[in-house]
C-alpha positions in Angstrom: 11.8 19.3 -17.2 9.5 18.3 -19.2 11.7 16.5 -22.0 13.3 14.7 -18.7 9.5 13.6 -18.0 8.8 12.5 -21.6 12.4 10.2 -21.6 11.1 8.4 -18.1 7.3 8.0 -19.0 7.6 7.9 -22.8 10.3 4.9 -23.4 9.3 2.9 -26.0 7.4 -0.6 -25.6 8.7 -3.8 -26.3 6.5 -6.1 -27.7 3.5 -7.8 -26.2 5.2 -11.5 -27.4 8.4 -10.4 -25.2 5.8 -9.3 -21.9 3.9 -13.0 -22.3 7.0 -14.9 -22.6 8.7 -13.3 -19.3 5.2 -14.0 -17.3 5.1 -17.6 -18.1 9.4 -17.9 -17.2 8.6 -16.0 -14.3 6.0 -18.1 -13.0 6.7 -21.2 -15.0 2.5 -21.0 -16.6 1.4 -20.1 -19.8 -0.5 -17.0 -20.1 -4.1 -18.4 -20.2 -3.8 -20.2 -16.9 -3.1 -16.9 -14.9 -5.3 -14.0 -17.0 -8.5 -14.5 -18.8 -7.6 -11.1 -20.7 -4.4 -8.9 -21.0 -4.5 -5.6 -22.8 -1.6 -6.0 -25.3 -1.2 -2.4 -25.4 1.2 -1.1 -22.7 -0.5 1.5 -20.3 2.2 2.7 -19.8 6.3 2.3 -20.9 9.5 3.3 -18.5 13.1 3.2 -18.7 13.0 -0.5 -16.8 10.0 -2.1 -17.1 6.0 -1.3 -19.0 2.6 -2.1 -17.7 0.2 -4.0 -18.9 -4.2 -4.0 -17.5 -5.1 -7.6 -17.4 -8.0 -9.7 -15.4 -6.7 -12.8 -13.2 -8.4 -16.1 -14.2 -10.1 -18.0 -11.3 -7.2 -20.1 -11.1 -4.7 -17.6 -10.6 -7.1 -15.1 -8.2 -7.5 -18.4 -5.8 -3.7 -18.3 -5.8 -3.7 -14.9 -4.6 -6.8 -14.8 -2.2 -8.9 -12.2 -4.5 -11.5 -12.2 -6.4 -11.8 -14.2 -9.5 -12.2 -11.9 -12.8 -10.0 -8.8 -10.4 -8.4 -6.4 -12.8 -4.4 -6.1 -12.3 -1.6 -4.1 -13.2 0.9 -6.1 -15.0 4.9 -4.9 -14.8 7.0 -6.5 -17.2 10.9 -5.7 -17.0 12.2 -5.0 -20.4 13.9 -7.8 -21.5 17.3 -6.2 -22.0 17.2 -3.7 -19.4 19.9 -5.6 -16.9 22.8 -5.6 -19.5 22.1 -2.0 -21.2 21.9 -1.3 -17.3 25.4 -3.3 -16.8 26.7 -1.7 -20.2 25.8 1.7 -18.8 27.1 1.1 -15.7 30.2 0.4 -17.2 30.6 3.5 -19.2 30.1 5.5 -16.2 32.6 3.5 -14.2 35.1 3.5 -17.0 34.7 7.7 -17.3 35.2 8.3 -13.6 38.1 6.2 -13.4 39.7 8.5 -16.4 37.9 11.5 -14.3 40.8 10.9 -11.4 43.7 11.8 -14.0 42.3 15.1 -14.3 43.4 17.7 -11.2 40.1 19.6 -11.4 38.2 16.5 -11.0 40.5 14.2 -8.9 38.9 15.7 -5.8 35.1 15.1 -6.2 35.7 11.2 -6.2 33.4 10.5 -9.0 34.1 6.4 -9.0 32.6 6.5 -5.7 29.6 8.4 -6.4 29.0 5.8 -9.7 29.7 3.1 -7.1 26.9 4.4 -4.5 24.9 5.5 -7.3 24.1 1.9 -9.2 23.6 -0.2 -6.2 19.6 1.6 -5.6 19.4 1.8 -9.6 20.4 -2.1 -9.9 17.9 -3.1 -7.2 15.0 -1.3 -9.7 15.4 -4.0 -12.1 14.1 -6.4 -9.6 9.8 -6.3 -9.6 10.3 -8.9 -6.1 11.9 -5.5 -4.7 9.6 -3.4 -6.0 6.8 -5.5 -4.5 8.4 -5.3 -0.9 8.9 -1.4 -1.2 5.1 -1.6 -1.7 4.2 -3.7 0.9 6.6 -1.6 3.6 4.8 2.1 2.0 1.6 0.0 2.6 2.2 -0.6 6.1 3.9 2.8 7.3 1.0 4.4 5.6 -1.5 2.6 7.1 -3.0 5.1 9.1 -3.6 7.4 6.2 -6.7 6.8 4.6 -6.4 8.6 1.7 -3.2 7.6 0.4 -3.0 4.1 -1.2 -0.3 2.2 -2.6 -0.8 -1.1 -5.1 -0.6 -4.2 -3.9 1.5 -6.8 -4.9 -0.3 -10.2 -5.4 1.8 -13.0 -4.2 2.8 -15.8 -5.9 2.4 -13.5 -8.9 6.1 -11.7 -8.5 9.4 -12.7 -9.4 12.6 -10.8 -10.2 11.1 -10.0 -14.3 7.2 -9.5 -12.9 5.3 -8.0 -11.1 1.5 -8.5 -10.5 -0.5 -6.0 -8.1 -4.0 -4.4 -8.0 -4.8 -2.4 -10.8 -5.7 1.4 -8.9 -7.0 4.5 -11.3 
């Protein structure tokens, strides 16, 4: 278990350069217009995507209805995570198809399990999904005051980033 848990949480970083360059495609700014300061070292890396502590500029916090100077959580997808995802996909199509030429395994129907299996896992690569899973845990949760769930700071998401408040 806990090699599983150092392979999710321990994937390596891509550079900061890469993590800048998909925040200003994604919302079409350069970097100094939306953060007056971005930690360059991830605080964290996954299979999908790495986060990054930075502090909205006054601009960008206007944009958002917080605070100016608020401290965020930065998600950047890694930049080749759709098509090692596709390529990976793929492979596990191609090896369940050859799966139902063998009689032991013709039965358990593994192309349909791949099929059911990468339509949630493909939806992961998209932050704007992420930030409306956070948004619907926000609201069912509402109630409960001790659980808390980041939120996602609108216009700051798109399909490669997602910004949200930073919580400890």
């Amino acid at each position: 278990c806990e090699a599983l848990a150092r392979l999710q949480s321990g994937a390596p970083a891509h550079p900061a350069e890469a993590a800048v360059a998909a925040g200003e495609r994604a919302v079409g700014r350069p970097q100094a217009d939306r953060f007056d300061a971005v930690d360059p070292r991830p605080g964290a890396a996954r299979s999908i995507a790495q986060v990054h502590k930075a502090t909205l500029s006054a601009r960008a916090a206007e944009a958002c209805g917080v605070a100016p100077g608020t401290v965020v959580a930065v998600k950047v997808r890694h930049p080749r995570a759709p098509e090692l995802m596709a390529r990976d996909f793929e492979l596990m199509r191609r090896a369940a198809a050859l799966s139902a030429a063998v009689p032991g395994l013709r039965d358990l129907r593994l192309d349909e399990s791949v099929r059911q299996f990468g339509t949630p896992l493909r939806e992961q690569l998209d932050r704007s999904v992420e930030a409306a899973s956070l948004a619907r845990f926000a609201h069912n949760f509402r109630r409960w005051r001790r659980v808390r769930f980041p939120a996602p700071h609108y216009p700051m998401v798109s399909p490669e980033v997602l910004v949200e408040s930073f919580e400890e």
